[in-house]
PDB file of N, CA, C and O in Angstrom:
ATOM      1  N   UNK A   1     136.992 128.238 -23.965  1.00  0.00           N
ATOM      2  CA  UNK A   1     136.254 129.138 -24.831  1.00  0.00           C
ATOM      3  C   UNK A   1     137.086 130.402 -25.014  1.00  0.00           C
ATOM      4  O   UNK A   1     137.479 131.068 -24.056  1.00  0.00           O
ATOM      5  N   UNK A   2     137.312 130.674 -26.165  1.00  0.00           N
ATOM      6  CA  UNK A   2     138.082 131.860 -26.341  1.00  0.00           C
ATOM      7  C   UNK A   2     137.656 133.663 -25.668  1.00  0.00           C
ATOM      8  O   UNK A   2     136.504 134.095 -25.665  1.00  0.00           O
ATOM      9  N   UNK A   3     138.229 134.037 -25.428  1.00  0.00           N
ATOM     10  CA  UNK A   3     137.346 135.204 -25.127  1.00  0.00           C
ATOM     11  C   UNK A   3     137.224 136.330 -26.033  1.00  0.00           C
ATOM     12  O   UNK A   3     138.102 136.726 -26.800  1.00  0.00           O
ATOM     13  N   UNK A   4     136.144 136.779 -25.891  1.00  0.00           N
ATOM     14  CA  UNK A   4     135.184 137.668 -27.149  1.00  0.00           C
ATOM     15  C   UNK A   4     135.932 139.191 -26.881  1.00  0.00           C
ATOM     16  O   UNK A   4     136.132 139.686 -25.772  1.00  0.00           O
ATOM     17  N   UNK A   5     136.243 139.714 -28.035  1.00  0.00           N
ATOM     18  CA  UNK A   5     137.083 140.685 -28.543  1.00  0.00           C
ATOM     19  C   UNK A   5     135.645 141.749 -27.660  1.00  0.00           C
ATOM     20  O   UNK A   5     134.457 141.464 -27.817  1.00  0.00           O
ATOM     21  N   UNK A   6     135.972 142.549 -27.065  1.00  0.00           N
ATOM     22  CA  UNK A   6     135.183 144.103 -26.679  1.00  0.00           C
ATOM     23  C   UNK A   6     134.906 145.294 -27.179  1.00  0.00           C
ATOM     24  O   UNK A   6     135.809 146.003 -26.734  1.00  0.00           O
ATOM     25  N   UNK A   7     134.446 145.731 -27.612  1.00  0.00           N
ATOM     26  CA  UNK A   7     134.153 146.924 -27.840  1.00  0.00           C
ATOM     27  C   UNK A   7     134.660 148.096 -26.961  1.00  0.00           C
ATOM     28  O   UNK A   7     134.971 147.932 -25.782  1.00  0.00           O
ATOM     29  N   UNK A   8     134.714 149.090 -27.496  1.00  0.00           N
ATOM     30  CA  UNK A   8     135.245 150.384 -26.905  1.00  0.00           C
ATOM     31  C   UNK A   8     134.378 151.180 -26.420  1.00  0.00           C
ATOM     32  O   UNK A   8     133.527 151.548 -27.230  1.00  0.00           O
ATOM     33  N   UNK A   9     134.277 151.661 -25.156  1.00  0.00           N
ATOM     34  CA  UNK A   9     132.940 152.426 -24.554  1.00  0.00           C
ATOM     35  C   UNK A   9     133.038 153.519 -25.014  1.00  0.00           C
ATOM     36  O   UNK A   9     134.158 153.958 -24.752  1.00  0.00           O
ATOM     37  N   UNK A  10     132.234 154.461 -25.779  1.00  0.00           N
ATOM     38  CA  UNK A  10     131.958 155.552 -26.065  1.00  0.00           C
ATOM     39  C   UNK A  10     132.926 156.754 -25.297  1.00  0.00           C
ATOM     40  O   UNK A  10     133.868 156.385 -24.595  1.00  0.00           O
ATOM     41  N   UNK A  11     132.681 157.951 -25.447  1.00  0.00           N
ATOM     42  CA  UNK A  11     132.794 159.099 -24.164  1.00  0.00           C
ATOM     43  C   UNK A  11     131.396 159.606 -24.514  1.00  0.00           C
ATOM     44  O   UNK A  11     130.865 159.784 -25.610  1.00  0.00           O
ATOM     45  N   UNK A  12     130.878 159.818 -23.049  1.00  0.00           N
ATOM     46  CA  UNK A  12     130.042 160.197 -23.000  1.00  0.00           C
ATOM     47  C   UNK A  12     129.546 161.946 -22.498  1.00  0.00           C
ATOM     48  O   UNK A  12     129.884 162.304 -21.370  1.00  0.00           O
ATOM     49  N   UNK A  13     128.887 162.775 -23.252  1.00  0.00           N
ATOM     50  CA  UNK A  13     128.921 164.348 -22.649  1.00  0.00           C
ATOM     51  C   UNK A  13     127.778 164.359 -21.435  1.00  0.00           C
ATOM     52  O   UNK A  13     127.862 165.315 -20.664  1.00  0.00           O
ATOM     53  N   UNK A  14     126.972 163.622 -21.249  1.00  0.00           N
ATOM     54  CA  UNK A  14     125.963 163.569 -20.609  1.00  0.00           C
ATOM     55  C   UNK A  14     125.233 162.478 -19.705  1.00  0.00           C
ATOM     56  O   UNK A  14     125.278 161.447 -20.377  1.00  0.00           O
ATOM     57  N   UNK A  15     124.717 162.266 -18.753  1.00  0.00           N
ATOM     58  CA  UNK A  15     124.316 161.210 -18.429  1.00  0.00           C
ATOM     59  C   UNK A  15     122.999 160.312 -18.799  1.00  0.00           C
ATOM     60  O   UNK A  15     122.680 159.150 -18.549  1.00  0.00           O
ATOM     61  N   UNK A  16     122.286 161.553 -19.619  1.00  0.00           N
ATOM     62  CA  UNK A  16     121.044 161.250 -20.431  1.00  0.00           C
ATOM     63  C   UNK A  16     121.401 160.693 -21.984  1.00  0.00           C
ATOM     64  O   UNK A  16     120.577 160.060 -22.645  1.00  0.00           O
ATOM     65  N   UNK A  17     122.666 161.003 -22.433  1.00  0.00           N
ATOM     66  CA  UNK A  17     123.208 160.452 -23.272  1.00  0.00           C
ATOM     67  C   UNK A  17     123.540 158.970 -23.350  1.00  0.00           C
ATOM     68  O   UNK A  17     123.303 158.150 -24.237  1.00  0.00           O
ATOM     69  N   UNK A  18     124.314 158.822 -21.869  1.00  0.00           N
ATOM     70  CA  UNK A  18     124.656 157.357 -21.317  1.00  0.00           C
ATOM     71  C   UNK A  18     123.423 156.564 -20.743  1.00  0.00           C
ATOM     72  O   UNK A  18     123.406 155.520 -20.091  1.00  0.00           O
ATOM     73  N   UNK A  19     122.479 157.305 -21.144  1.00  0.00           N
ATOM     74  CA  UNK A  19     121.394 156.038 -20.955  1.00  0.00           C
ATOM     75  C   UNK A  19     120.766 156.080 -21.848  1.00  0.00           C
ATOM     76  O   UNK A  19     120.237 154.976 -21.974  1.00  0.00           O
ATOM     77  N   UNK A  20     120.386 156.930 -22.842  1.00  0.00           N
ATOM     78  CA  UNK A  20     120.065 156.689 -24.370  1.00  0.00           C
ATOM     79  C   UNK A  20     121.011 155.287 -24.784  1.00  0.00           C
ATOM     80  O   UNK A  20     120.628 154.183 -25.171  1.00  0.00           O
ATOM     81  N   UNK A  21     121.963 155.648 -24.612  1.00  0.00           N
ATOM     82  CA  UNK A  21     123.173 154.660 -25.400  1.00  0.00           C
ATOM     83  C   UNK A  21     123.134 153.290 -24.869  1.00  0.00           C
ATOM     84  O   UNK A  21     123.487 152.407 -25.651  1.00  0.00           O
ATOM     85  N   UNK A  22     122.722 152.904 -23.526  1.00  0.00           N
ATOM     86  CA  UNK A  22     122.714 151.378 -22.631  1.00  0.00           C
ATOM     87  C   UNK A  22     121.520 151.183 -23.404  1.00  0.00           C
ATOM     88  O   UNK A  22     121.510 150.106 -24.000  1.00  0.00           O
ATOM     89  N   UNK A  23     120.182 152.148 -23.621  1.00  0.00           N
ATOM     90  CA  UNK A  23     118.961 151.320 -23.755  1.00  0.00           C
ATOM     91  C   UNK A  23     119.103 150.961 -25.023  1.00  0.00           C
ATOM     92  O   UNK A  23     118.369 150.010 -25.292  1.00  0.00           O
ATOM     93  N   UNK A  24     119.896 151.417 -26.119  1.00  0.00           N
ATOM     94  CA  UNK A  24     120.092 150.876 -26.971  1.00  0.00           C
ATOM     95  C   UNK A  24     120.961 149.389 -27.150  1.00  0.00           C
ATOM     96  O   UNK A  24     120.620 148.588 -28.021  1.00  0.00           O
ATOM     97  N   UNK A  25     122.196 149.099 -26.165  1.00  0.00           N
ATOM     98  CA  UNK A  25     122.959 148.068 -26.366  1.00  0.00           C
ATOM     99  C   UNK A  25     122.965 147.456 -25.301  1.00  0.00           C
ATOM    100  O   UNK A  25     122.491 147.507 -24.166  1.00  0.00           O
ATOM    101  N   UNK A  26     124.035 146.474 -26.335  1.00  0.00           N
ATOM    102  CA  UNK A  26     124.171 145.037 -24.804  1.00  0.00           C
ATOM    103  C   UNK A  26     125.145 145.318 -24.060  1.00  0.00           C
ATOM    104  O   UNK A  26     126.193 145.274 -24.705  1.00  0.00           O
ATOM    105  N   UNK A  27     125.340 145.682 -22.629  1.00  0.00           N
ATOM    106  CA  UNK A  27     126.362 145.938 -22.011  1.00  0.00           C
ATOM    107  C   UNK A  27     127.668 144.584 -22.322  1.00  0.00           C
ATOM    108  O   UNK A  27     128.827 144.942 -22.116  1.00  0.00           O
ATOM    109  N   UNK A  28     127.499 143.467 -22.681  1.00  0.00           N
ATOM    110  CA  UNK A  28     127.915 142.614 -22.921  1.00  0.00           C
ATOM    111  C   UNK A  28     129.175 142.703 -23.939  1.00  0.00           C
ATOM    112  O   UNK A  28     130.293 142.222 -23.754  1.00  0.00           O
ATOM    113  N   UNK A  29     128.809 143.287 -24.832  1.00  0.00           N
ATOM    114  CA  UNK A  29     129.568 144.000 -25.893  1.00  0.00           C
ATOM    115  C   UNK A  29     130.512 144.791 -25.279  1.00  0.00           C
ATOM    116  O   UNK A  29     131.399 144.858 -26.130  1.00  0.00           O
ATOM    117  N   UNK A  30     130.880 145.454 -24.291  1.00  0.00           N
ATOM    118  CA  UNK A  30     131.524 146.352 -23.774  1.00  0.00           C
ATOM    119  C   UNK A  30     132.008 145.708 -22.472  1.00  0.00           C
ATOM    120  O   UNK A  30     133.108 146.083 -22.066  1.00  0.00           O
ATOM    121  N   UNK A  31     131.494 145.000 -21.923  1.00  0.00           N
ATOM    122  CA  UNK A  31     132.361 144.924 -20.357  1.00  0.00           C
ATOM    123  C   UNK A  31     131.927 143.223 -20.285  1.00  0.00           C
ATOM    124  O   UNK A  31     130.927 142.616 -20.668  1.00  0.00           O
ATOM    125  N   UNK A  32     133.482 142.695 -19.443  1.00  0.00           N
ATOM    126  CA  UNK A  32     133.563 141.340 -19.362  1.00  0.00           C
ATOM    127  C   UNK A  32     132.703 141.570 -18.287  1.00  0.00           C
ATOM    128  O   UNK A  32     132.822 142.428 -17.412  1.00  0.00           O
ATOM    129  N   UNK A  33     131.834 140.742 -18.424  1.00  0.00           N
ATOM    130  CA  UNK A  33     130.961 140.317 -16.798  1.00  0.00           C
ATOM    131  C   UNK A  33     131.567 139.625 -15.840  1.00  0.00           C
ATOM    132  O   UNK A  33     131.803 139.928 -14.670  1.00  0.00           O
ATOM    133  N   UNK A  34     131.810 138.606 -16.488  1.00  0.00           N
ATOM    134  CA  UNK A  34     132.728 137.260 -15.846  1.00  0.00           C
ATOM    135  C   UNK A  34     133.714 137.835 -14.880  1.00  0.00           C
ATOM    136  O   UNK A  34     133.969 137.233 -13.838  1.00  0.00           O
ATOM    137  N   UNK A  35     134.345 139.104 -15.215  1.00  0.00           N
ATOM    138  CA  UNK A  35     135.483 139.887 -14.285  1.00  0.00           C
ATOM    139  C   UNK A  35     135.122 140.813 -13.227  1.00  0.00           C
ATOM    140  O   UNK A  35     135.911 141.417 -12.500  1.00  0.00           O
ATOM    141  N   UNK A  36     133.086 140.898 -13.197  1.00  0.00           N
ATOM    142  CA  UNK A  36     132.710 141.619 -12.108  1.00  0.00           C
ATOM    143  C   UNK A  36     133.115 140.848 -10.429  1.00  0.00           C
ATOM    144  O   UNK A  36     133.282 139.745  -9.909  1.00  0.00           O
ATOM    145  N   UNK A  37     133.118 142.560 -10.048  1.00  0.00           N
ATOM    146  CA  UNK A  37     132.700 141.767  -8.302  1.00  0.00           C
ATOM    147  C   UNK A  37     131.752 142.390  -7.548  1.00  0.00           C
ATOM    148  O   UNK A  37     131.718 143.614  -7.677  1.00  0.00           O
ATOM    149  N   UNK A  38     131.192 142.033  -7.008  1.00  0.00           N
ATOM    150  CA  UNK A  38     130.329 142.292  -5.925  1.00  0.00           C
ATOM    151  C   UNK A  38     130.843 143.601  -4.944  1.00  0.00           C
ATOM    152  O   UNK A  38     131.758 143.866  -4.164  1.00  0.00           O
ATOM    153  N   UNK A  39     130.022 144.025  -5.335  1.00  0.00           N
ATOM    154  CA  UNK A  39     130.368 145.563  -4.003  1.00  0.00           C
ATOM    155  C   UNK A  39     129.206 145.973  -3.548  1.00  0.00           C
ATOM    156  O   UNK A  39     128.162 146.040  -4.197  1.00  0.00           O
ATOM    157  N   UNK A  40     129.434 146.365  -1.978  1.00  0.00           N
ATOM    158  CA  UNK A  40     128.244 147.066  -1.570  1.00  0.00           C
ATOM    159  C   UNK A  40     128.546 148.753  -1.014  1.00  0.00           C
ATOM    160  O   UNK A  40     129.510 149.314  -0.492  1.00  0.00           O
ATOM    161  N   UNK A  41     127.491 149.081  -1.339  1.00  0.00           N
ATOM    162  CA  UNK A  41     127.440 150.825  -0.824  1.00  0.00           C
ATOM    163  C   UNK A  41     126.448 150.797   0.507  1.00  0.00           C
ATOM    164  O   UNK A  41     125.239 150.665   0.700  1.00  0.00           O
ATOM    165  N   UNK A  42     127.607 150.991   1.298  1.00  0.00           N
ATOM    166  CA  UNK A  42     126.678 150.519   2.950  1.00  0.00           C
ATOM    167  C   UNK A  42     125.866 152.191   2.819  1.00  0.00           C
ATOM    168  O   UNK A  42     124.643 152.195   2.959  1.00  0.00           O
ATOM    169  N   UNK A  43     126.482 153.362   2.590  1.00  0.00           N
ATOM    170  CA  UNK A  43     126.312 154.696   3.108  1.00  0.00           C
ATOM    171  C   UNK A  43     125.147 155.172   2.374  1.00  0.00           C
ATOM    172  O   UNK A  43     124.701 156.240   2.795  1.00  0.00           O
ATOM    173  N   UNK A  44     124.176 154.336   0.785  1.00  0.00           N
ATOM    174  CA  UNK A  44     123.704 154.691   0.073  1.00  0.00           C
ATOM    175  C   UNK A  44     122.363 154.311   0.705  1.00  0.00           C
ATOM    176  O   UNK A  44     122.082 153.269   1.297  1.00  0.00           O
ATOM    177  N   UNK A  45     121.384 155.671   0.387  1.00  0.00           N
ATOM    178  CA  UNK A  45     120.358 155.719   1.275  1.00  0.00           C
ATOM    179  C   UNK A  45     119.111 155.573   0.011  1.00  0.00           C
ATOM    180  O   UNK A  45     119.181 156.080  -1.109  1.00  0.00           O
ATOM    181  N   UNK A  46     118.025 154.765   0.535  1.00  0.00           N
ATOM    182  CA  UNK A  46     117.273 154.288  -0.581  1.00  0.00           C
ATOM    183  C   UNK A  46     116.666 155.917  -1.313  1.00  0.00           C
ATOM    184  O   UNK A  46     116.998 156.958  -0.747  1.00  0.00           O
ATOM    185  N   UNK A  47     116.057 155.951  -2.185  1.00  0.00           N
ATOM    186  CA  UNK A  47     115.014 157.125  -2.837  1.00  0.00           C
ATOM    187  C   UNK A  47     113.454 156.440  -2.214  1.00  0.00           C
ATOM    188  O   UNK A  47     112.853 155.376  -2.366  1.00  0.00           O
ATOM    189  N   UNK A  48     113.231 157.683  -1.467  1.00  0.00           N
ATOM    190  CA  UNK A  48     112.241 157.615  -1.105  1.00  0.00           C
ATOM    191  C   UNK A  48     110.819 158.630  -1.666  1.00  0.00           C
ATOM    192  O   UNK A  48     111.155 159.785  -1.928  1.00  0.00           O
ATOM    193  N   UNK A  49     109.565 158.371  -1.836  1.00  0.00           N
ATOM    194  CA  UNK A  49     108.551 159.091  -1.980  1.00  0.00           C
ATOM    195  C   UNK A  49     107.370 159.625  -0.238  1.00  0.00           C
ATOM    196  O   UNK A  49     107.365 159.393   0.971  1.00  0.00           O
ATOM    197  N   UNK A  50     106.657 160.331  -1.154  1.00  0.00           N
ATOM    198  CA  UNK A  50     105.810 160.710  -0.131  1.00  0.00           C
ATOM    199  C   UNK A  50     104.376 160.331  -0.521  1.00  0.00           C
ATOM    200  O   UNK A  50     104.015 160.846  -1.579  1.00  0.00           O
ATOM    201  N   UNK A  51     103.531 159.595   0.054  1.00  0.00           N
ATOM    202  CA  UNK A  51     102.628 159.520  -0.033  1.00  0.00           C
ATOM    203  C   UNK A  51     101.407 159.725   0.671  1.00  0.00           C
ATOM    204  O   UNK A  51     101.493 159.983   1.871  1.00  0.00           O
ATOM    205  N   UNK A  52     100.441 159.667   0.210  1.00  0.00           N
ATOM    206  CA  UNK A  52      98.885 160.550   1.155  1.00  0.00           C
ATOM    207  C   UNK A  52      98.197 159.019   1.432  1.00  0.00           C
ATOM    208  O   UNK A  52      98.200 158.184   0.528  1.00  0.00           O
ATOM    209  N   UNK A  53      97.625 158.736   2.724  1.00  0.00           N
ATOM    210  CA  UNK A  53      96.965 157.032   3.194  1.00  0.00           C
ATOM    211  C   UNK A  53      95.909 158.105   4.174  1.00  0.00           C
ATOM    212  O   UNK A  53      96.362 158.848   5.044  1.00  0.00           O
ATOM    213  N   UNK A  54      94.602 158.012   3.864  1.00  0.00           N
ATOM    214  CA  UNK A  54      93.612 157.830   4.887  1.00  0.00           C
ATOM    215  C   UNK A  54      93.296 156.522   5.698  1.00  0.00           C
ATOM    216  O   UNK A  54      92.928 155.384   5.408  1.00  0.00           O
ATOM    217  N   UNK A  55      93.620 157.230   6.888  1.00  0.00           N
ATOM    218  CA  UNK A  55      93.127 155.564   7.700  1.00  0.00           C
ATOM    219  C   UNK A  55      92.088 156.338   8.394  1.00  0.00           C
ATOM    220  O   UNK A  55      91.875 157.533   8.184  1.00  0.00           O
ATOM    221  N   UNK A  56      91.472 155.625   9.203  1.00  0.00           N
ATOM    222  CA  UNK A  56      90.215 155.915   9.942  1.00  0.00           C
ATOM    223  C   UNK A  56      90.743 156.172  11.502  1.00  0.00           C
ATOM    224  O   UNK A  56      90.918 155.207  12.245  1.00  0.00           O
ATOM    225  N   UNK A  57      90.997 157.612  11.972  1.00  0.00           N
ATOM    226  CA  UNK A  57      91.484 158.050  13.226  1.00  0.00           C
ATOM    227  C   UNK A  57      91.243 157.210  14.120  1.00  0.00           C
ATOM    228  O   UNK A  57      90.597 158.155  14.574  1.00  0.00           O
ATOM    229  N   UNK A  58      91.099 156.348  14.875  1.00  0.00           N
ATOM    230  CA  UNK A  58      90.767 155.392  15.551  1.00  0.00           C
ATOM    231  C   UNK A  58      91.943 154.053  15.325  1.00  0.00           C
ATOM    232  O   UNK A  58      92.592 153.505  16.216  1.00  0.00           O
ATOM    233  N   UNK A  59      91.962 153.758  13.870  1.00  0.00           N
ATOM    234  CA  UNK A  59      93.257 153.233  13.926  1.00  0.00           C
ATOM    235  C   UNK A  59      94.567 153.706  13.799  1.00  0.00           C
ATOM    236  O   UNK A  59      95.510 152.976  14.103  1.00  0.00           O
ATOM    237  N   UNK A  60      94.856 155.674  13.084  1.00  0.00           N
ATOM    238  CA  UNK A  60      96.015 155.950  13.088  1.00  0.00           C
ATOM    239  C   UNK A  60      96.625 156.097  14.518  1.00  0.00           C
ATOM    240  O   UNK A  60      97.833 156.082  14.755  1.00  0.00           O
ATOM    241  N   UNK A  61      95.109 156.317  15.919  1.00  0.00           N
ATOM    242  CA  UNK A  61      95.760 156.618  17.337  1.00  0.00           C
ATOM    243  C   UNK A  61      96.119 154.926  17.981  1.00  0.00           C
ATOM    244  O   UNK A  61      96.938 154.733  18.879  1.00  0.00           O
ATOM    245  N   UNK A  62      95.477 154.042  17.440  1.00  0.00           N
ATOM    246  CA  UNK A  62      96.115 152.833  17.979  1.00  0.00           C
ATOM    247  C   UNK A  62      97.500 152.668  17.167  1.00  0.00           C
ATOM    248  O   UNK A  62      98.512 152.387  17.809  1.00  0.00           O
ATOM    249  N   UNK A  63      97.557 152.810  15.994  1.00  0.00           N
ATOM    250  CA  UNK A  63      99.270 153.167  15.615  1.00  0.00           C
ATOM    251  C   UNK A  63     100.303 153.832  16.583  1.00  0.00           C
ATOM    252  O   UNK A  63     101.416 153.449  16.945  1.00  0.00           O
ATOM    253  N   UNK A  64      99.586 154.943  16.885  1.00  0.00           N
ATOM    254  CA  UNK A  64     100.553 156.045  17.460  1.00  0.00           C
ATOM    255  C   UNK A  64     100.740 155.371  18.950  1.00  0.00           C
ATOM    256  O   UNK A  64     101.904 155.231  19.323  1.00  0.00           O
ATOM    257  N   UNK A  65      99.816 154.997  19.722  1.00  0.00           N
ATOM    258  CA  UNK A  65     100.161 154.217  21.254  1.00  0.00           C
ATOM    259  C   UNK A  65     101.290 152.867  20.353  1.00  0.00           C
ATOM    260  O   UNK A  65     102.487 152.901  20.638  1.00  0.00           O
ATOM    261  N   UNK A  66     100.994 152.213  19.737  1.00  0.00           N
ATOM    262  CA  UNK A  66     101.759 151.599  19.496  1.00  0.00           C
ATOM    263  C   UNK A  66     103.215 151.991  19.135  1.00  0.00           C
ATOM    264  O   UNK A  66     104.220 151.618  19.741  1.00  0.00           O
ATOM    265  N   UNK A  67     103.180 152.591  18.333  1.00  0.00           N
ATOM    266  CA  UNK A  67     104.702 153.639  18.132  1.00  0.00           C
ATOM    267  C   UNK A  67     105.162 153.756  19.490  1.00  0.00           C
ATOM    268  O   UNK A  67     106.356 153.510  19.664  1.00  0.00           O
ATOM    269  N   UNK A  68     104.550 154.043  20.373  1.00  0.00           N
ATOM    270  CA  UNK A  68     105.023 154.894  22.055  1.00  0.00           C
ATOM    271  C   UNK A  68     105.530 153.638  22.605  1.00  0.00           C
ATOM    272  O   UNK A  68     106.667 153.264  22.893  1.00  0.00           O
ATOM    273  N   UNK A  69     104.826 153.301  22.646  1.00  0.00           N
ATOM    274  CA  UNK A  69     105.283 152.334  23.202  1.00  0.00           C
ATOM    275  C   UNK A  69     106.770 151.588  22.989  1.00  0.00           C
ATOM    276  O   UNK A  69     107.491 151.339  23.956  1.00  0.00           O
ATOM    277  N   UNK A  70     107.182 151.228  21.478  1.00  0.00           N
ATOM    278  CA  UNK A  70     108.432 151.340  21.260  1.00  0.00           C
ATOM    279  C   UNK A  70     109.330 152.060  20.669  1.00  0.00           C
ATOM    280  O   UNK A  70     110.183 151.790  19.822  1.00  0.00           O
ATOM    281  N   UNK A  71     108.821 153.716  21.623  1.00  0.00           N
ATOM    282  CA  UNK A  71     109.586 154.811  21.411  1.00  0.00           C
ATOM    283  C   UNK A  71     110.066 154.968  20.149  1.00  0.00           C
ATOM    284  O   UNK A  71     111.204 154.535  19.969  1.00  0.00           O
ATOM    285  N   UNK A  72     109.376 155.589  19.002  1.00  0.00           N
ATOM    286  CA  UNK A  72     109.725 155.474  17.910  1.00  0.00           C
ATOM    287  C   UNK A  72     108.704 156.560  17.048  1.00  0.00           C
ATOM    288  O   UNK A  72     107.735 156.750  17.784  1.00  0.00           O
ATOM    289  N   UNK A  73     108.571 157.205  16.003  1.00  0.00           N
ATOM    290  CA  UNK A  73     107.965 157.614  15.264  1.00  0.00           C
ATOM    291  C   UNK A  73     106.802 156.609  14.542  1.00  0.00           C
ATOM    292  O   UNK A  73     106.896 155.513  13.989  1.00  0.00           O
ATOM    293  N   UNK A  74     105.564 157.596  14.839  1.00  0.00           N
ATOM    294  CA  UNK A  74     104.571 156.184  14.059  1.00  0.00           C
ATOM    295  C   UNK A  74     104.817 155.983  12.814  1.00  0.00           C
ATOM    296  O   UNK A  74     104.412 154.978  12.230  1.00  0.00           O
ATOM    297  N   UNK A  75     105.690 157.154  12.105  1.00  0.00           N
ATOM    298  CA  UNK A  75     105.295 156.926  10.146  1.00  0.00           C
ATOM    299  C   UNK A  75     106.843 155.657  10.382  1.00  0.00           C
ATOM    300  O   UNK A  75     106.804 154.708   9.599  1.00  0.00           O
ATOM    301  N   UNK A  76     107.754 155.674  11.124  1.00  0.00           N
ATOM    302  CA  UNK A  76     108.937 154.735  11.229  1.00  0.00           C
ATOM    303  C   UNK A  76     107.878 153.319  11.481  1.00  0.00           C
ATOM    304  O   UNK A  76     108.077 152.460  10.622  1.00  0.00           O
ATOM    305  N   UNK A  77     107.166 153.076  12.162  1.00  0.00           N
ATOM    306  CA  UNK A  77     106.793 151.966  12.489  1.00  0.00           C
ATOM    307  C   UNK A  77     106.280 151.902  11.771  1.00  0.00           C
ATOM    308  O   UNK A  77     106.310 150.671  11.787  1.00  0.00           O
ATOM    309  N   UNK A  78     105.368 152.224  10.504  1.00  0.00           N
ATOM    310  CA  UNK A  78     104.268 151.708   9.731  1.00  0.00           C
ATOM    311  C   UNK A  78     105.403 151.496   8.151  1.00  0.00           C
ATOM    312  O   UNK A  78     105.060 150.664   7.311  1.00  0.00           O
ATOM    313  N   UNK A  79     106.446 152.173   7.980  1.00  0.00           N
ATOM    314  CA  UNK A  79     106.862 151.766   7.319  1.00  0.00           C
ATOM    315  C   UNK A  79     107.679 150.034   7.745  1.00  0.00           C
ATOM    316  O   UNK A  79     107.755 149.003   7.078  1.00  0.00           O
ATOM    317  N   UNK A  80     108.056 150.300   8.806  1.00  0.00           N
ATOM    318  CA  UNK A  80     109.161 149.203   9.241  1.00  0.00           C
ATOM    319  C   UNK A  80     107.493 147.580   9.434  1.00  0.00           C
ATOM    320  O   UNK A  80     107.696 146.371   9.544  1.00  0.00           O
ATOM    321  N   UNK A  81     106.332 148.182   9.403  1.00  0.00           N
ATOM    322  CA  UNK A  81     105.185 146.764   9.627  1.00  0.00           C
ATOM    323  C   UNK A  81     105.196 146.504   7.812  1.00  0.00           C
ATOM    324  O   UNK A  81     105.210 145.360   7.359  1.00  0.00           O
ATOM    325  N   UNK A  82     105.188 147.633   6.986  1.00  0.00           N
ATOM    326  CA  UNK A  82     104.885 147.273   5.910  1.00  0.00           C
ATOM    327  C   UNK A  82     106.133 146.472   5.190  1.00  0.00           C
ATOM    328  O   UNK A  82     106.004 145.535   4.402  1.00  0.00           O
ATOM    329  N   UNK A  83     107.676 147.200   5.755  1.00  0.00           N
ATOM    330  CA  UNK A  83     108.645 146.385   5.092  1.00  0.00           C
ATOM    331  C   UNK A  83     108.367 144.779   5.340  1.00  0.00           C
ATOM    332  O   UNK A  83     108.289 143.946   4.438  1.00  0.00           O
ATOM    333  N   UNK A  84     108.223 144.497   6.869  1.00  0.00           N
ATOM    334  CA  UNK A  84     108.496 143.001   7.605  1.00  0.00           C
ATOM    335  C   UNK A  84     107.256 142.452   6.390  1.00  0.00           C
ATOM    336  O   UNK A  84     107.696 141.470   5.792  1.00  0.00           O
ATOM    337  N   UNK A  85     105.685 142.902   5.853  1.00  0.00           N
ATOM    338  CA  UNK A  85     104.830 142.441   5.290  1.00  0.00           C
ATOM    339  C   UNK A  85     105.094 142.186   4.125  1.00  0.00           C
ATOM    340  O   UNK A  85     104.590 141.198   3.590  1.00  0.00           O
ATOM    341  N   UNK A  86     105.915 142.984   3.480  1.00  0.00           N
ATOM    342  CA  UNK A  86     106.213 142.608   1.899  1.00  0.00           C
ATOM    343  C   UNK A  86     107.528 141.718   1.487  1.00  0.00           C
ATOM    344  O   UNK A  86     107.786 140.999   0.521  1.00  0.00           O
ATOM    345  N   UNK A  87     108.374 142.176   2.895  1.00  0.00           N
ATOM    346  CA  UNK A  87     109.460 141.449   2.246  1.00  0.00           C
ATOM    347  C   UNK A  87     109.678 139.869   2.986  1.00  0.00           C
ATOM    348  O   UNK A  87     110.552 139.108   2.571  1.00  0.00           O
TER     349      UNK A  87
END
């Protein structure tokens, strides 16, 4: 199969610019895929939020003995029960 002539990537002044411009096109048009590789960013730390959870004191203190128990922060453990649950 022959390979498909590319397009020329813009310059871009902005980064709100460079995503105006992707949501408009096919990255396809611009970059061989076929020539990607796989990379990982070990050092890149997820985006996290904050959120508000009423539980009923009775179960946030059985959390917290539980936390103690494996020496740890309770909001660390309730995230680390909810990761093992979803993922």
């Amino acid at each position: 199969m022959a390979s498909k002539k590319l397009k020329a990537l813009p310059a871009f002044t902005s980064e709100a610019e460079e995503r105006a411009f992707w949501e408009r096109h096919d990255s396809s048009d611009y970059l061989d895929w076929g020539q990607a590789k796989r990379v990982r960013f070990p050092n890149l730390k997820p985006t996290t939020t904050s959120i508000s959870l009423r539980l009923p004191v009775s179960l946030l203190d059985q959390i917290k003995v539980a936390a103690n128990k494996r020496d740890m922060p309770y909001q660390s453990l309730i995230k680390a029960w909810l990761a093992e649950k979803v993922g």
